[in-house]
N, C-alpha and C positions, 0 to 999 in steps of 0.2 A: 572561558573566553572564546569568542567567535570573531572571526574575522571576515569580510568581504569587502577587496580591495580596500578601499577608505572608510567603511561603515564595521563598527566596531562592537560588539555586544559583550558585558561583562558580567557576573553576577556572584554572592557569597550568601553561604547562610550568615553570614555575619556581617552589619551593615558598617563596622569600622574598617574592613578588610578591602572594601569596597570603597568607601572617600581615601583611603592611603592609597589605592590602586589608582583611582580617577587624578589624587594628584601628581602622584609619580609620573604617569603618562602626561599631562599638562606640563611641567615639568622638562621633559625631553622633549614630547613635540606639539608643533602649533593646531590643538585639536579643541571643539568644545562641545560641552557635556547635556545630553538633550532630556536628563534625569530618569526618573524609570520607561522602562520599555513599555510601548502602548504601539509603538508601530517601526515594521522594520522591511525592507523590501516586500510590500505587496501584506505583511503579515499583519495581521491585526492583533494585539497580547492583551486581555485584562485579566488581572490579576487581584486576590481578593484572599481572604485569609483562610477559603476553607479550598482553591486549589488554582489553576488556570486555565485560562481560554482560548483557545487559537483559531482563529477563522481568516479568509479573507472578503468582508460581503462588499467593502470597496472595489478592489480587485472586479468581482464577481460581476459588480452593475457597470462596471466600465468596459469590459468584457462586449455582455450584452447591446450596450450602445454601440460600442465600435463593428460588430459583426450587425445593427439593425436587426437587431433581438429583444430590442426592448419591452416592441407592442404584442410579440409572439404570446401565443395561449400558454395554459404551465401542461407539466407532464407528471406522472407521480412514479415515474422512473427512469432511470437514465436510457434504459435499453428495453425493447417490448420481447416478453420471453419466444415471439413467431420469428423475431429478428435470425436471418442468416445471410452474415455478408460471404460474397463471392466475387471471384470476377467478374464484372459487369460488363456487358460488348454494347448496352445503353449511352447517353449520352455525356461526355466530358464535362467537368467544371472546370472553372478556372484552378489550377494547380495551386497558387500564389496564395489567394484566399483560403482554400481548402488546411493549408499546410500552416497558414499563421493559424487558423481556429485550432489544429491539430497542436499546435506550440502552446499555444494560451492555453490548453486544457490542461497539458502537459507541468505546465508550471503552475495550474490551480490545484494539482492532486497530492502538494505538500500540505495542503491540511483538508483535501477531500478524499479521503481512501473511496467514498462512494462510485466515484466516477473514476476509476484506478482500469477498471476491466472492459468498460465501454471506450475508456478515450484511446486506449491500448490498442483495442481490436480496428477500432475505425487507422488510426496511425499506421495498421501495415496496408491500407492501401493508398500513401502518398504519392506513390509513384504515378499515377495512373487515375487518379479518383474519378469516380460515374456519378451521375445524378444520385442513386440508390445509398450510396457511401455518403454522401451529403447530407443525406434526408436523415440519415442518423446522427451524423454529427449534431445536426440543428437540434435534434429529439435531446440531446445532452443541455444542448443549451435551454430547451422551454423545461426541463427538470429543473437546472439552475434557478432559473427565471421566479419558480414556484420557493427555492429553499436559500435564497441568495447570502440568510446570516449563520445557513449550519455548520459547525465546525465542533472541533472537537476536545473533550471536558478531559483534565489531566488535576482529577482530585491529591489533595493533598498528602494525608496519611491511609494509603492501601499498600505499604508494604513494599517487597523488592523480589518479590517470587516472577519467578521468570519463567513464562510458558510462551508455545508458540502453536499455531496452526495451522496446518497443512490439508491442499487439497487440489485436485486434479481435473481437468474435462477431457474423456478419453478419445482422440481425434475430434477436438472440437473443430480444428480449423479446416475448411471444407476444399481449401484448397492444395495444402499437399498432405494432411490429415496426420498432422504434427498437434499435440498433447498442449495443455494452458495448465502452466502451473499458477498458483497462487497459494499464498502463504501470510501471515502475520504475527506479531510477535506483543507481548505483554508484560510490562513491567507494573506488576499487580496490577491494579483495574485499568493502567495507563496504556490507551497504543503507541507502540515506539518504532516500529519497524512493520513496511507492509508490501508486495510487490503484486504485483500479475505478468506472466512471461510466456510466451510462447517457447516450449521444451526445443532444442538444438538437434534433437534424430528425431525419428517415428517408433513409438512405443508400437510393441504387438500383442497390448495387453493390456487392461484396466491396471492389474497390480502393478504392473511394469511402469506405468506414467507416474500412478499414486507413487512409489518408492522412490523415483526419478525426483516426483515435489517434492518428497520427504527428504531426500538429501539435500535441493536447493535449500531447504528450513533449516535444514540442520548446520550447516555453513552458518545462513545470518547470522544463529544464535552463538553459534561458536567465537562469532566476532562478535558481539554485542557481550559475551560470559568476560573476551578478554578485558573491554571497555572497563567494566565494571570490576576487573583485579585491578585493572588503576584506582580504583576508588576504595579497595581494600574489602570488596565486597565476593566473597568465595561462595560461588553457587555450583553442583551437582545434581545428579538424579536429574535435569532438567526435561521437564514434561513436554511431548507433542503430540498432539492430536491432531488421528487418521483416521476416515471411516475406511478406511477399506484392510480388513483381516489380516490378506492375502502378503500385503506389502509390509504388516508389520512383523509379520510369519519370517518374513525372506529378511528382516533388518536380524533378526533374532537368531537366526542359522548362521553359523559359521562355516559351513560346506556350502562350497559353490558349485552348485548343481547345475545337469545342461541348460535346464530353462532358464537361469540365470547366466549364463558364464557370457553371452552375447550384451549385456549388459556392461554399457563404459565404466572400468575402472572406477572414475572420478566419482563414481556416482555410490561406490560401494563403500566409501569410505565410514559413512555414516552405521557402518556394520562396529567398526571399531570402536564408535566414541558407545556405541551401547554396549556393547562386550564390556567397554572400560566403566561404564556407569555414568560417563557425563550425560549423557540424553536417555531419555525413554517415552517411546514410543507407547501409546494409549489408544483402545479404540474409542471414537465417541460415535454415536450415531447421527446419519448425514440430516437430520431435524437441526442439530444444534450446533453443526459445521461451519464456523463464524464464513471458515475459509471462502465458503461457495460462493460469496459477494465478490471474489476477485476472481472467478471461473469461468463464472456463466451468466447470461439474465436471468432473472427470478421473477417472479408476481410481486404484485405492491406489498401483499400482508408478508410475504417471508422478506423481505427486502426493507419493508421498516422494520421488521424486527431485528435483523443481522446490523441495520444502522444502529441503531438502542446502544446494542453489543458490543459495538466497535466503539464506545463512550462518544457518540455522536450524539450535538443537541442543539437548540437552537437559544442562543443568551441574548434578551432583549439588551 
């Protein structure tokens, strides 16, 4: 069961479990029953026997009108891989406008991981935004414009193997040249958990940011393994894939050496859950790095393809 405020979501594998539930609640308070879920703040749900569907393409067109983006041309990415935001000493926009399109993006990336790494980047410069900063938010939107129904396919029977993946841009951000991690997580072919984040220090080192994402991954899963002991489901060995050697090298050593020891605590912990056997770190090669969609910009063909991956699709 889900709650927000007055709006109520409930659900069973067992459909008797569910009318006792609905009327017990009925019952105590004055609430009424809107039958299966098909739509829930901004969410769009259908449901069908071989899995579900989550999109928002209402949300999405109502978006686009309200920012006069409707008659915009489409994009076939959210972000053009030449893109490098900076501070700009070009011309101001309105603040107001800039930071509601930055909100509504912000609240479309509950069922668009696509736009998770573009809407991110544009967002740190609210403060301040330049014409430059603008022109990419808008480029998110003639992306949208083009994919307004895609969301994302949560098949039925794939299991409960729990992986996750991890991955790094080493001082992407060109202003204090601070690390973007990005990370996501799978419950069998299902995405369940995704972020893109700018790292809290400055790495001084490719391995150093990768092992920095690695331990942000490792955290989610750690709370997502606990979730799932409420549900009586005991998972280990849990898998995550890194392209980088270097950083699985240093999860895997239990001496902390100089080039490590400047390295925050917090971040070393993920040393322990592999020693102990809850996580293990994988190399994969950076070709098939779901992660790098919440990093960096990509080209249209590796960016449809990491869409594929992420169970993204488009449900007439």
């Amino acid at each position: 069961m889900q709650i927000y405020v007055d709006d109520i979501i409930f659900g069973s594998t067992n459909a008797k479990l569910c009318e006792r539930f609905a009327k017990l609640m009925q019952s105590r308070y004055q609430m009424s029953m809107m039958g299966e879920l098909s739509y829930f703040l901004g969410l769009q749900v259908k449901q069908n026997e071989e899995g579900t569907f989550i999109n928002q393409s209402k949300y999405t067109r109502n978006l686009l009108k309200k920012f006069g983006m409707q008659d915009s041309s489409t994009a076939s990415t959210p972000m053009a891989t030449a893109t490098k935001l900076d501070k700009d000493t070009g011309a101001s926009v309105d603040i107001t406008n800039y930071r509601g399109m930055i909100g509504s993006l912000l609240y479309l990336t509950a069922s668009r991981p696509d736009i998770m790494f573009s809407t991110c980047l544009c967002a740190r410069f609210q403060a301040d935004p330049k014409e430059s900063h603008l022109i990419a938010v808008k480029r998110i939107f003639r992306y949208l414009k083009g994919t307004p129904g895609l969301g994302i396919w949560y098949p039925k029977n794939t299991g409960f193997d729990l992986t996750g993946y991890t991955d790094s841009d080493y001082a992407g951000c060109r202003i204090d040249r601070k690390s973007t991690s990005g990370s996501c997580q799978f419950l069998g072919r299902r995405l369940v958990s995704w972020y893109s984040k700018k790292q809290h220090s400055v790495s001084t080192s490719t391995a150093e940011a990768e092992y920095i994402a690695a331990g942000s991954c490792c955290a989610q899963i750690l709370w997502i393994r606990n979730q799932l002991n409420d549900y009586g489901i005991d998972v280990n060995k849990i898998p995550i894939f890194c392209d980088n050697t270097s950083a699985i090298a240093i999860s895997n050593n239990p001496v902390q050496h100089s080039r490590t020891k400047h390295i925050d605590i917090r971040y070393h912990f993920i040393r322990e859950h592999v020693m102990n056997g809850t996580v293990v770190l994988h190399f994969i090669p950076t070709a098939d790095q779901i992660a790098d969609i919440f990093t960096k910009p990509l080209d249209e063909s590796t960016f449809s393809k990491l869409v594929c991956e992420l169970g993204m699709l488009n449900m007439p």
